[in-house]
PDB file of N, CA, C and O in Angstrom:
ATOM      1  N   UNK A   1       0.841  -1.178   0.000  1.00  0.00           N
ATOM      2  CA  UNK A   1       0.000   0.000   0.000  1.00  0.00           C
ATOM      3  C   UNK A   1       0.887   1.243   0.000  1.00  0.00           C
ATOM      4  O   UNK A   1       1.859   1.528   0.699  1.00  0.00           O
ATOM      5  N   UNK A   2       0.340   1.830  -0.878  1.00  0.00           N
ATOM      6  CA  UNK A   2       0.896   3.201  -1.492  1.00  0.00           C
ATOM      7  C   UNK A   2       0.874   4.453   0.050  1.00  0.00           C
ATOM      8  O   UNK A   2      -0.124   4.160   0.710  1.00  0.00           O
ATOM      9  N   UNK A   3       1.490   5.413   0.589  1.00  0.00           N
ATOM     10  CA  UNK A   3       0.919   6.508   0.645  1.00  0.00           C
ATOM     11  C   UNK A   3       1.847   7.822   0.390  1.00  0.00           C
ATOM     12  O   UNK A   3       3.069   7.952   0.323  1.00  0.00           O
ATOM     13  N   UNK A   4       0.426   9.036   0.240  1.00  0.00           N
ATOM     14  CA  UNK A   4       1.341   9.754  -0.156  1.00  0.00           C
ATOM     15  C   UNK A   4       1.893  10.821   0.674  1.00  0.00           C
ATOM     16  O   UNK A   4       1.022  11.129   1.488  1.00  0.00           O
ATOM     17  N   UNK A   5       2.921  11.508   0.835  1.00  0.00           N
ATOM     18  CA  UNK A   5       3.648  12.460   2.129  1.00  0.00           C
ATOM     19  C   UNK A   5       3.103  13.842   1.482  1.00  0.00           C
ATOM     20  O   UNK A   5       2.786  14.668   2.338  1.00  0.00           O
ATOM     21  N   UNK A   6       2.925  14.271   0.089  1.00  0.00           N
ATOM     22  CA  UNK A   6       2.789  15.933  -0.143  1.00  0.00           C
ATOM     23  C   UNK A   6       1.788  15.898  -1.257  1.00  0.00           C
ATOM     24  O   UNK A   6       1.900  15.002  -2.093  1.00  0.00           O
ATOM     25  N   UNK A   7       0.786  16.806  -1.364  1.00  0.00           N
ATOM     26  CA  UNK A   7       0.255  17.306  -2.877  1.00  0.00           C
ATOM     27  C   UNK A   7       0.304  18.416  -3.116  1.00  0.00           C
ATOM     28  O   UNK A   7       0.124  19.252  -2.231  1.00  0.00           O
ATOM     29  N   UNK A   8       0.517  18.691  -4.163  1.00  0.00           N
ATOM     30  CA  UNK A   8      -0.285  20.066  -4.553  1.00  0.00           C
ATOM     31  C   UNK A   8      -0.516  20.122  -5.803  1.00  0.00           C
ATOM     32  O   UNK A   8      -0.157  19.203  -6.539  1.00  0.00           O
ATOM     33  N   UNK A   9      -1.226  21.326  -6.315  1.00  0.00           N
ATOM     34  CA  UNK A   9      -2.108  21.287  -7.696  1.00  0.00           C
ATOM     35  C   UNK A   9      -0.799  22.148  -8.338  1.00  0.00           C
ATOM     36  O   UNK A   9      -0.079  22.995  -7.809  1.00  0.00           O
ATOM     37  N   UNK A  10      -0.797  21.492  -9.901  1.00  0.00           N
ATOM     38  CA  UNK A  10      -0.121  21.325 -10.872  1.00  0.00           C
ATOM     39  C   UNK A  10      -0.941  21.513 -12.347  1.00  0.00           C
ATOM     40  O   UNK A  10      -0.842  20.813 -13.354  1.00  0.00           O
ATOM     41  N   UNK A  11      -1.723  22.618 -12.131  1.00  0.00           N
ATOM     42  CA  UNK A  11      -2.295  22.918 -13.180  1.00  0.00           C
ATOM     43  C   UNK A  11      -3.542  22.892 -13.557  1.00  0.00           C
ATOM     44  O   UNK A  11      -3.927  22.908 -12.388  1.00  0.00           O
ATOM     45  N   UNK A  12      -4.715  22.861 -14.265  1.00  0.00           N
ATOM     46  CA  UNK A  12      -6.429  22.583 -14.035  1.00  0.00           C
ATOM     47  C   UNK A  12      -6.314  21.492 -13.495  1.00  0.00           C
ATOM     48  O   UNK A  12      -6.524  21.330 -12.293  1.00  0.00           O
ATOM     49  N   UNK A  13      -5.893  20.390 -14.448  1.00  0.00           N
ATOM     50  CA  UNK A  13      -6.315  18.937 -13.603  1.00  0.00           C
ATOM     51  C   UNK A  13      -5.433  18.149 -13.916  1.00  0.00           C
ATOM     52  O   UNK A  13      -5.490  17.243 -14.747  1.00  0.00           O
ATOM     53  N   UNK A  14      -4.124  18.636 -12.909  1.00  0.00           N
ATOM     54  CA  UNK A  14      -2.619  18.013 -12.459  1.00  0.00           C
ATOM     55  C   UNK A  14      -2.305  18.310 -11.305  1.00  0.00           C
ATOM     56  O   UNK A  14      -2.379  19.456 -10.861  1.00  0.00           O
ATOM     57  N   UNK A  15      -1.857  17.174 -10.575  1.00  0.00           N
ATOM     58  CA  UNK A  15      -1.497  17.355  -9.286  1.00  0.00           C
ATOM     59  C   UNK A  15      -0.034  16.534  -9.203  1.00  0.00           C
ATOM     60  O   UNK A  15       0.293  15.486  -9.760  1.00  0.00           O
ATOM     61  N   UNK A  16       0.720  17.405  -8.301  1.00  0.00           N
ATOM     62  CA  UNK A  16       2.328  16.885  -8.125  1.00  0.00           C
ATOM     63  C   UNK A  16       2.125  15.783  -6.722  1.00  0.00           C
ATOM     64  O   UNK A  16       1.651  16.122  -5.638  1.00  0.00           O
ATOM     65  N   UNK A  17       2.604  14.453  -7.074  1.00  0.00           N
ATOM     66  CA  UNK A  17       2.696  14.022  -5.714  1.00  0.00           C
ATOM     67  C   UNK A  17       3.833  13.548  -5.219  1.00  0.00           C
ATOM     68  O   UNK A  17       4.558  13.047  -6.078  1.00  0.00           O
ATOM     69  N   UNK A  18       4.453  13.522  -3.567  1.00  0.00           N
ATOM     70  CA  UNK A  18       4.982  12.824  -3.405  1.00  0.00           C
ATOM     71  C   UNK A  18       4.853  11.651  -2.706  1.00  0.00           C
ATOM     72  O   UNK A  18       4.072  11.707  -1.756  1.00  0.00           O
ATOM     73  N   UNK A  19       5.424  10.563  -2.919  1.00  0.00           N
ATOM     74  CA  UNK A  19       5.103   9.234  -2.230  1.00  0.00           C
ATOM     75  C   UNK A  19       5.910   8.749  -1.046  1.00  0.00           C
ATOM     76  O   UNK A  19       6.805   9.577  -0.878  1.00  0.00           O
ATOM     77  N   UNK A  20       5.995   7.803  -0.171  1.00  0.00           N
ATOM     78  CA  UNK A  20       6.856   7.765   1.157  1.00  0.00           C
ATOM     79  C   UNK A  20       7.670   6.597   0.596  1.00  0.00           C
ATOM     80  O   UNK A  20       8.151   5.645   1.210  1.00  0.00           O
ATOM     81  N   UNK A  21       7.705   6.814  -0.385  1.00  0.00           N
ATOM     82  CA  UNK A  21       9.336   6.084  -1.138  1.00  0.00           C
ATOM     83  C   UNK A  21      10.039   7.142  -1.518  1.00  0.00           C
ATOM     84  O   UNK A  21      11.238   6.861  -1.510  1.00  0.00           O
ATOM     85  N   UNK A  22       9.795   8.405  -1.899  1.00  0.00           N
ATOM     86  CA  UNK A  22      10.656   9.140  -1.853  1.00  0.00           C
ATOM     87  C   UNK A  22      10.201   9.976  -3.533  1.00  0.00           C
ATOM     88  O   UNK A  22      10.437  11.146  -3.831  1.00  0.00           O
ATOM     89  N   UNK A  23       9.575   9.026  -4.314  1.00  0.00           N
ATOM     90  CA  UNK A  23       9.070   9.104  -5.916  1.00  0.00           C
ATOM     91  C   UNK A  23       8.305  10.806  -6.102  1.00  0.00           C
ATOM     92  O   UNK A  23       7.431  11.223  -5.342  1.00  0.00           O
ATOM     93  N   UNK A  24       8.526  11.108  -6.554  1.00  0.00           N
ATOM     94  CA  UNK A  24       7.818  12.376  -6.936  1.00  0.00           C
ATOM     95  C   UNK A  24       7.552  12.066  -8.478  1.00  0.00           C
ATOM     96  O   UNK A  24       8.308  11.613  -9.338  1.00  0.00           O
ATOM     97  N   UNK A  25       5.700  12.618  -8.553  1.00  0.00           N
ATOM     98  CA  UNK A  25       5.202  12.556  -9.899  1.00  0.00           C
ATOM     99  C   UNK A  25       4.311  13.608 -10.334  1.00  0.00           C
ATOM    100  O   UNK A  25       3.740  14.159  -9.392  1.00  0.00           O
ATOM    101  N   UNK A  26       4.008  14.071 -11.534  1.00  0.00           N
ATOM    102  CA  UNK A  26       3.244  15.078 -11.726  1.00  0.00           C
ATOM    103  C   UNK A  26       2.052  14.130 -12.773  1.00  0.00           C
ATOM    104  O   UNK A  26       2.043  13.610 -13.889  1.00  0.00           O
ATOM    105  N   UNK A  27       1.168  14.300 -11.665  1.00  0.00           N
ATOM    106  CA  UNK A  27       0.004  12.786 -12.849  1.00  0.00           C
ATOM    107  C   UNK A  27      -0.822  14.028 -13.253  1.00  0.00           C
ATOM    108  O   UNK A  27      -0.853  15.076 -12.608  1.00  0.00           O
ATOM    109  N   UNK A  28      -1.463  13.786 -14.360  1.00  0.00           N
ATOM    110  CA  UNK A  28      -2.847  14.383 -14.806  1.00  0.00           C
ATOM    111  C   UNK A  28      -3.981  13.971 -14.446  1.00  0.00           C
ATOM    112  O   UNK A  28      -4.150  12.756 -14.543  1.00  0.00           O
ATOM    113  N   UNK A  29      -4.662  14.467 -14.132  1.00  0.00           N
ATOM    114  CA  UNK A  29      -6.206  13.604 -13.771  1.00  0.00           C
ATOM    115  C   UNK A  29      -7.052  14.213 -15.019  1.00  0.00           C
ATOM    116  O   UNK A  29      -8.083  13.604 -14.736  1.00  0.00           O
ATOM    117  N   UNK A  30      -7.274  14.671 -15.744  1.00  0.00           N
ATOM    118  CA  UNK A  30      -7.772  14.902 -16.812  1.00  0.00           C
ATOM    119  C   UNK A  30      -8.643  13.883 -17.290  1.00  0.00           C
ATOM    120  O   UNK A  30      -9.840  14.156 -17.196  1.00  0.00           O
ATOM    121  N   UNK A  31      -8.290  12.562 -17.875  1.00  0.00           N
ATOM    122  CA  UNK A  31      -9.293  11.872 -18.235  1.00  0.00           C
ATOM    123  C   UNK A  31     -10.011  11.637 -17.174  1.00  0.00           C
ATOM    124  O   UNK A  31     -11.219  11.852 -17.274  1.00  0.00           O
ATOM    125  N   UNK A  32      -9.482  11.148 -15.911  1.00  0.00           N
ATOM    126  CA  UNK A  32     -10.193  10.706 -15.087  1.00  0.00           C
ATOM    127  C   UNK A  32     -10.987  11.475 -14.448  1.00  0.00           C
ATOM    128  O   UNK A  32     -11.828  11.072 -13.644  1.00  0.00           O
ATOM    129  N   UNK A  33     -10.724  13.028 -14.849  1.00  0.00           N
ATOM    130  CA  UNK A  33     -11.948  13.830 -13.788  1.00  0.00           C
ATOM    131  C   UNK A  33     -13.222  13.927 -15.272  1.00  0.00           C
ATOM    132  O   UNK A  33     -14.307  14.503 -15.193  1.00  0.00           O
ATOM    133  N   UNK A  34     -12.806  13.363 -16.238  1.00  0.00           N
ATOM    134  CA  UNK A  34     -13.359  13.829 -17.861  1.00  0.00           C
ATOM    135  C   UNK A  34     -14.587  12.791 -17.674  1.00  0.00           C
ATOM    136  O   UNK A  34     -15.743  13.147 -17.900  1.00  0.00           O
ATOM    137  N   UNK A  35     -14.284  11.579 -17.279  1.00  0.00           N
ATOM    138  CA  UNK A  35     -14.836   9.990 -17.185  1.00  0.00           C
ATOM    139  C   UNK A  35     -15.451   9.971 -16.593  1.00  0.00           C
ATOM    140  O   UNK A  35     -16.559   9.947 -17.129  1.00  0.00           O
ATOM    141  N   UNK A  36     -15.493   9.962 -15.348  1.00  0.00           N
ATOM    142  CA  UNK A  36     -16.108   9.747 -14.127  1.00  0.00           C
ATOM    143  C   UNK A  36     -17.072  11.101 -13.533  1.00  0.00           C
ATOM    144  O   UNK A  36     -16.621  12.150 -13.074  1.00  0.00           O
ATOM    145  N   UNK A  37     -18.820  10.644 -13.730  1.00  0.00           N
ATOM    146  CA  UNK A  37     -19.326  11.443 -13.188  1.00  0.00           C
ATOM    147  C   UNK A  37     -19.126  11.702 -11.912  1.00  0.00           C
ATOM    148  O   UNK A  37     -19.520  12.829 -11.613  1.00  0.00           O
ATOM    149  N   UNK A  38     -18.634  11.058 -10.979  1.00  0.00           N
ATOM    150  CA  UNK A  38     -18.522  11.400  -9.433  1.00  0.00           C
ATOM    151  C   UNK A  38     -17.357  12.802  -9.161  1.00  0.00           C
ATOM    152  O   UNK A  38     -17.276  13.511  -8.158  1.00  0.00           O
ATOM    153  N   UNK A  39     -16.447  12.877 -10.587  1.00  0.00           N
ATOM    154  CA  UNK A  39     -15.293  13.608  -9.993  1.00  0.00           C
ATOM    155  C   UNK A  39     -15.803  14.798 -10.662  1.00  0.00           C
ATOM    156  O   UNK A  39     -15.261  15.824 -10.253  1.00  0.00           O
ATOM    157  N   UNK A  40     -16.702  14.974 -11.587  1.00  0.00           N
ATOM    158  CA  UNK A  40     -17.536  16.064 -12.687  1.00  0.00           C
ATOM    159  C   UNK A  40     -17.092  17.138 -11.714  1.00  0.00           C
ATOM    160  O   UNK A  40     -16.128  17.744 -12.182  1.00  0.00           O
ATOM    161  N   UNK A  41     -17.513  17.647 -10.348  1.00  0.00           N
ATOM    162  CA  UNK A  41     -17.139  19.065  -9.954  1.00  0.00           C
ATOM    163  C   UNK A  41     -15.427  19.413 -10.024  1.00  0.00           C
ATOM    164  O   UNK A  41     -15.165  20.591 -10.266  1.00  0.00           O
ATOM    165  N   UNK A  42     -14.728  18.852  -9.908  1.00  0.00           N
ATOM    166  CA  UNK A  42     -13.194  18.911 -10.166  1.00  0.00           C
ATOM    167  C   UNK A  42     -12.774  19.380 -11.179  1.00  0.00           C
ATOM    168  O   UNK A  42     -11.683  19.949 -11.189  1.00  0.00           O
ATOM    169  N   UNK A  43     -13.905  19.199 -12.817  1.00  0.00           N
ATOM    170  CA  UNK A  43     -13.713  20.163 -13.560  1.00  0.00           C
ATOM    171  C   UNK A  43     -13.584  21.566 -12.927  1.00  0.00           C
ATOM    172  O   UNK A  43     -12.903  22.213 -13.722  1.00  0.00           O
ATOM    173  N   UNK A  44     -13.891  22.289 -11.950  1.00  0.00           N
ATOM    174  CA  UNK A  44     -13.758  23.513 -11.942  1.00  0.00           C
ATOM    175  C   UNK A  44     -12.399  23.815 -11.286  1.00  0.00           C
ATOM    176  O   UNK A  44     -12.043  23.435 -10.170  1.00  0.00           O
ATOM    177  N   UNK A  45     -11.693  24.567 -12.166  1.00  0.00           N
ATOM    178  CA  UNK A  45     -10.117  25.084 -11.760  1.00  0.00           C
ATOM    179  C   UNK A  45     -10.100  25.879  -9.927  1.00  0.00           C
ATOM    180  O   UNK A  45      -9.297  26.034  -9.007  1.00  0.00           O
ATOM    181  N   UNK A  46     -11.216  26.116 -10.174  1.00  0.00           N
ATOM    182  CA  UNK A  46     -11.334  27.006  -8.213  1.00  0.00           C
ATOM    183  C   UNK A  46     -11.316  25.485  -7.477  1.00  0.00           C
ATOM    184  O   UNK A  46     -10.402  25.063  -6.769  1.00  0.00           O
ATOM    185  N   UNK A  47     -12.326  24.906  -7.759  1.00  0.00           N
ATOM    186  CA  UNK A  47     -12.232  23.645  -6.676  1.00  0.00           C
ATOM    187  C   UNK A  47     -10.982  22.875  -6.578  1.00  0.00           C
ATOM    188  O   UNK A  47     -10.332  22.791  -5.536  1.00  0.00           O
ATOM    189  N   UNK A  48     -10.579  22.171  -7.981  1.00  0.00           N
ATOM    190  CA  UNK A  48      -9.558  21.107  -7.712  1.00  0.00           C
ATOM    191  C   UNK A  48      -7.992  21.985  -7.272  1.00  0.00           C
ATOM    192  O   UNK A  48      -6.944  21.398  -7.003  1.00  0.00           O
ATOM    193  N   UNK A  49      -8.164  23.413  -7.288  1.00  0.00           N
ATOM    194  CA  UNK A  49      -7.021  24.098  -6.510  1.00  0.00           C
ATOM    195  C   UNK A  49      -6.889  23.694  -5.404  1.00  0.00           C
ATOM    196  O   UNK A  49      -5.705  23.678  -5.070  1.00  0.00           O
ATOM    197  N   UNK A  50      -8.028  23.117  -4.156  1.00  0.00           N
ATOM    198  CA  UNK A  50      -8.253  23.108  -3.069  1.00  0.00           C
ATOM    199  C   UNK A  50      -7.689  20.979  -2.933  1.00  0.00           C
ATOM    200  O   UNK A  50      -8.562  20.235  -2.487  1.00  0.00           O
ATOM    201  N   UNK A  51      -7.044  20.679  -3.125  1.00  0.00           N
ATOM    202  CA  UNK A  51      -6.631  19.881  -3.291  1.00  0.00           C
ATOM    203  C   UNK A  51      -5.541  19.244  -1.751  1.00  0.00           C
ATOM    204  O   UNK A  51      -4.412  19.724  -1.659  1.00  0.00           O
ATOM    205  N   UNK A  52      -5.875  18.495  -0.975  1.00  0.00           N
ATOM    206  CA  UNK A  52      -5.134  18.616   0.278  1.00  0.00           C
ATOM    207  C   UNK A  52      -4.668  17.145   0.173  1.00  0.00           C
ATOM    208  O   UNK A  52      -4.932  16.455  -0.812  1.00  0.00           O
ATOM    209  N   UNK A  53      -3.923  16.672   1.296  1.00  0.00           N
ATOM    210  CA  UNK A  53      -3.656  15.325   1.419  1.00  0.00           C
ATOM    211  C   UNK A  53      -4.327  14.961   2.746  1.00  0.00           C
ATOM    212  O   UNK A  53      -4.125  15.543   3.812  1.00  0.00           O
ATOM    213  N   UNK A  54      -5.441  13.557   2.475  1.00  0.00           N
ATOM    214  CA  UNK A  54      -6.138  12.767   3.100  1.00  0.00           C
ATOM    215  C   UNK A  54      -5.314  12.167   3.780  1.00  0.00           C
ATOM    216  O   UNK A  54      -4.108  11.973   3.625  1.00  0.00           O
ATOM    217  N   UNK A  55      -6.613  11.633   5.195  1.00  0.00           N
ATOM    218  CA  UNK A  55      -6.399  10.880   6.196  1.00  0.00           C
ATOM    219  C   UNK A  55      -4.890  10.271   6.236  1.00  0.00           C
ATOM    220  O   UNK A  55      -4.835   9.493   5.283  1.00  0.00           O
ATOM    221  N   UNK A  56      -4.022  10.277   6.710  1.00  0.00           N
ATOM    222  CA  UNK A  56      -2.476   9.131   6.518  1.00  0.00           C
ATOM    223  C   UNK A  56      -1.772   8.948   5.216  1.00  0.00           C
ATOM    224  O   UNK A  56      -1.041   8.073   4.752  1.00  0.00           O
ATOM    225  N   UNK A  57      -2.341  10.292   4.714  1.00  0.00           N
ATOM    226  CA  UNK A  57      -1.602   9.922   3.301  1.00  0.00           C
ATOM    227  C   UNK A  57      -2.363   8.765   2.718  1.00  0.00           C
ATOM    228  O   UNK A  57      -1.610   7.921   2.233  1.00  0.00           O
ATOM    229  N   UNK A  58      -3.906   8.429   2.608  1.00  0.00           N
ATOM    230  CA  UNK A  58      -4.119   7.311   1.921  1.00  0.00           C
ATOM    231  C   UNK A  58      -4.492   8.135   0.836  1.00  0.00           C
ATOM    232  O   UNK A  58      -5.036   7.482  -0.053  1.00  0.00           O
ATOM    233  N   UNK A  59      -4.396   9.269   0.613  1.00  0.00           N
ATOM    234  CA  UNK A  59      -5.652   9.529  -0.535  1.00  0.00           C
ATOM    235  C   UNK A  59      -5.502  11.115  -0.327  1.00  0.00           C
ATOM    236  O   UNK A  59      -5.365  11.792   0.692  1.00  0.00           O
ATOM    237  N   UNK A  60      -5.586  11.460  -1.752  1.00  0.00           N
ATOM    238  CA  UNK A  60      -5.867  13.120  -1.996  1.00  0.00           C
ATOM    239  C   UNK A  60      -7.303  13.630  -1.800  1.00  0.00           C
ATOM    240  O   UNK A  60      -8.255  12.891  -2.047  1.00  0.00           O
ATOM    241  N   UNK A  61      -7.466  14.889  -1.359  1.00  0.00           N
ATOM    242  CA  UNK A  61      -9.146  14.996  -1.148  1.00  0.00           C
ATOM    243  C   UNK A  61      -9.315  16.477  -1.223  1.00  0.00           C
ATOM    244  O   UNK A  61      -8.437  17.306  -0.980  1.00  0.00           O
ATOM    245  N   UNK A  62     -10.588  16.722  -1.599  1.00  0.00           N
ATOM    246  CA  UNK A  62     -11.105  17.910  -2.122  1.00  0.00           C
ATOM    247  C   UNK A  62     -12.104  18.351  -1.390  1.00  0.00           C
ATOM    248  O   UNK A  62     -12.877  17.409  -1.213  1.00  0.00           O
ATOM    249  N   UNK A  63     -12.715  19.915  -0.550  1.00  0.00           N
ATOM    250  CA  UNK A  63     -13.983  19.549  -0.349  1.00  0.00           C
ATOM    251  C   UNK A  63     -15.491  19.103  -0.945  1.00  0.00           C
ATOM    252  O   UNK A  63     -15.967  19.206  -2.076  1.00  0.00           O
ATOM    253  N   UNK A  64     -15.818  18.779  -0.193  1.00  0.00           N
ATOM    254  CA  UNK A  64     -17.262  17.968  -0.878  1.00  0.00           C
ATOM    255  C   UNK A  64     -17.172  16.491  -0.790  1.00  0.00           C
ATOM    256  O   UNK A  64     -17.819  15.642  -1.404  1.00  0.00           O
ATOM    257  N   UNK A  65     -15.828  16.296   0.485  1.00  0.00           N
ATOM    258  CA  UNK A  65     -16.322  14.811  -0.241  1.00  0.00           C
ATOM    259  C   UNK A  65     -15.856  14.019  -1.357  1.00  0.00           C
ATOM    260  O   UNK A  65     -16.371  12.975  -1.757  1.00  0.00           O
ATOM    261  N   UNK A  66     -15.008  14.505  -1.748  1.00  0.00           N
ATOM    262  CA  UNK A  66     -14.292  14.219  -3.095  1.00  0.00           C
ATOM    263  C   UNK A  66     -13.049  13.372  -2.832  1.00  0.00           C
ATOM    264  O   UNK A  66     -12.615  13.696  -1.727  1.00  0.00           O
ATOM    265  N   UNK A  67     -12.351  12.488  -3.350  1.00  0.00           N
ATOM    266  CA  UNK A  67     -11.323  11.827  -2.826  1.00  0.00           C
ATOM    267  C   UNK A  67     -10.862  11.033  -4.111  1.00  0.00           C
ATOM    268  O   UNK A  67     -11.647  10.903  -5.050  1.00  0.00           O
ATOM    269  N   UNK A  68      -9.577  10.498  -4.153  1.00  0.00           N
ATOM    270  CA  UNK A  68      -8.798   9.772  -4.852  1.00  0.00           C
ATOM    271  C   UNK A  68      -7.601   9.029  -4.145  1.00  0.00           C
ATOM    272  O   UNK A  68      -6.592   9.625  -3.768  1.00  0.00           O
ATOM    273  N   UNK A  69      -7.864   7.260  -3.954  1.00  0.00           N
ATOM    274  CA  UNK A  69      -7.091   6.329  -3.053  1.00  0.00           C
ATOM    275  C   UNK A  69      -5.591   6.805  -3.707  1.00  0.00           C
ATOM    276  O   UNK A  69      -5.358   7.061  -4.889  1.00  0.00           O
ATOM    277  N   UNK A  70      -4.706   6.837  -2.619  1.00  0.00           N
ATOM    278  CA  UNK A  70      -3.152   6.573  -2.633  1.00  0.00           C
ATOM    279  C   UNK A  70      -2.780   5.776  -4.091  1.00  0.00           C
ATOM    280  O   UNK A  70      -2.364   6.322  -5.113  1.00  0.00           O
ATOM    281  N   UNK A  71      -3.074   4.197  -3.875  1.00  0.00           N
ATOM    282  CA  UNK A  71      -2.959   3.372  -4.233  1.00  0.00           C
ATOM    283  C   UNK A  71      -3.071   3.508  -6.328  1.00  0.00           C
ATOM    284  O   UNK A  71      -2.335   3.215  -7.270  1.00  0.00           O
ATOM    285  N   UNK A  72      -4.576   4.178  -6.124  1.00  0.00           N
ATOM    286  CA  UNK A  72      -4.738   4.215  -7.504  1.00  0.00           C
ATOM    287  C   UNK A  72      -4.423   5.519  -8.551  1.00  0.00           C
ATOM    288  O   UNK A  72      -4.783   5.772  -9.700  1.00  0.00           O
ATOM    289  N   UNK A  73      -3.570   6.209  -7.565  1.00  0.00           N
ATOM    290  CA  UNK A  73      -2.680   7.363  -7.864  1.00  0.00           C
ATOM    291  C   UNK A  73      -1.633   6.870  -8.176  1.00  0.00           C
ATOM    292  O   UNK A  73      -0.932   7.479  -8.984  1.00  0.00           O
ATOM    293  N   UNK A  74      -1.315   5.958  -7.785  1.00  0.00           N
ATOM    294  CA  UNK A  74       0.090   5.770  -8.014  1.00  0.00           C
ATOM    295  C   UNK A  74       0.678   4.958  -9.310  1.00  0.00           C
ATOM    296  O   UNK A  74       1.690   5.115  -9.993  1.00  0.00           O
ATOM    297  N   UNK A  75      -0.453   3.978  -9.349  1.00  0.00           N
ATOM    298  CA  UNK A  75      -0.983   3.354 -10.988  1.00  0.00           C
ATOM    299  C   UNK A  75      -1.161   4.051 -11.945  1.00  0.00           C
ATOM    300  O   UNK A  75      -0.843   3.678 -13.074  1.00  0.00           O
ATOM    301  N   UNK A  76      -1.785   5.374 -11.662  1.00  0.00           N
ATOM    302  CA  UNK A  76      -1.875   5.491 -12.654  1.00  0.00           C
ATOM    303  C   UNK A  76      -0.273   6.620 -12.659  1.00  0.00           C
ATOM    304  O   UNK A  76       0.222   6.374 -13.759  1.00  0.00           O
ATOM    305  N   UNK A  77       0.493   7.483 -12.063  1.00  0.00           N
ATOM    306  CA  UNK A  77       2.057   7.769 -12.134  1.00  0.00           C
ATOM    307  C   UNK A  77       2.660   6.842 -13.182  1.00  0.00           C
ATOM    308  O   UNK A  77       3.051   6.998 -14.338  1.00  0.00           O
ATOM    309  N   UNK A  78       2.572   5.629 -12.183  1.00  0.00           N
ATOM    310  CA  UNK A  78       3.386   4.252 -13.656  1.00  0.00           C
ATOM    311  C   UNK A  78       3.673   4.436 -14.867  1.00  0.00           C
ATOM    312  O   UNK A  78       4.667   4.672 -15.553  1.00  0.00           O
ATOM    313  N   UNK A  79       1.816   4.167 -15.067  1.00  0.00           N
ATOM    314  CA  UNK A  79       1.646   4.091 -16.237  1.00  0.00           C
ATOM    315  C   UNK A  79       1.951   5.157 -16.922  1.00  0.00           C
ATOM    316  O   UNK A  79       2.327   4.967 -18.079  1.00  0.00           O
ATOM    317  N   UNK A  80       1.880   6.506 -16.428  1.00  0.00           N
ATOM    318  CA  UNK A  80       2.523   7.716 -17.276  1.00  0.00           C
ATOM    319  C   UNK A  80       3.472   7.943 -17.413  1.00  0.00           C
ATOM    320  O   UNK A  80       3.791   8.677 -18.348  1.00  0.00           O
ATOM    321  N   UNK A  81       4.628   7.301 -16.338  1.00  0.00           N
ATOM    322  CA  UNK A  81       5.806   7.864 -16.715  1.00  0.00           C
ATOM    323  C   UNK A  81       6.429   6.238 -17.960  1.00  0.00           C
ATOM    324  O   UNK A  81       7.325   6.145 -18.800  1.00  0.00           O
ATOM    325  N   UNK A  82       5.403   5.283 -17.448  1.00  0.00           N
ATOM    326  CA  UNK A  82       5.629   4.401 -18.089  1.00  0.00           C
ATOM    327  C   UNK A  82       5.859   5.070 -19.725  1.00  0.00           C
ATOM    328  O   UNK A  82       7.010   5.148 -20.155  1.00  0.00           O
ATOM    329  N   UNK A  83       4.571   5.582 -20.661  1.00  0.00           N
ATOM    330  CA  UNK A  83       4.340   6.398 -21.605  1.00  0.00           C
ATOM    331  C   UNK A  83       5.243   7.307 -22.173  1.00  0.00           C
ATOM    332  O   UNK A  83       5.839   7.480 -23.236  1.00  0.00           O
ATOM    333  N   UNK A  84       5.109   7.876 -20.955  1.00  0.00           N
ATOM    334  CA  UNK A  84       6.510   8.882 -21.490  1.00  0.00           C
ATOM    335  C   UNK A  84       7.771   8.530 -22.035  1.00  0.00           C
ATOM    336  O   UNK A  84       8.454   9.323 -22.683  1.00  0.00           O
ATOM    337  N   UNK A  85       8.139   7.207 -21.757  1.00  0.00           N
ATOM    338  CA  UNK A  85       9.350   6.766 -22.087  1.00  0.00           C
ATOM    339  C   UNK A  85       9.682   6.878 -24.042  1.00  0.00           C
ATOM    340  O   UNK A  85      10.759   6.507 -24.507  1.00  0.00           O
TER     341      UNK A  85
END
């Protein structure tokens, strides 16, 4: 299990994280706030500014209730920097 030590917002819908391995990533959430009706208010650049780090580092969170697990942040990092290559 993933967690993460720092966030902050990295653009409309990019957030920099760091992980307690030491990994620093700059993921996009873009599709995923694009996809998913639950994350639909995160489209707005005022809200997903407000971007904090959840409970123990499991998870990034927004108000309202809004949240994204450690774990599946970090999958998707991988896979991007995977891409990038």
């Amino acid at each position: 299990m993933h967690r993460i030590t720092s966030v902050k917002s990295a653009g409309d819908v990019a957030v920099r994280l760091r992980f307690d391995n030491g990994k620093t990533y700059t993921v996009d959430l873009r599709e995923l706030v694009l996809r998913s009706r639950g994350l639909k208010r995160l489209r707005e650049a005022a809200l997903f500014a407000h971007v904090a780090l959840g409970e123990g580092g499991h998870s990034i969170a927004w108000p309202g209730d809004l949240d994204l697990g450690a774990d599946t942040l970090w999958e998707v990092a991988l896979i991007m920097a995977l891409l990038a290559i």
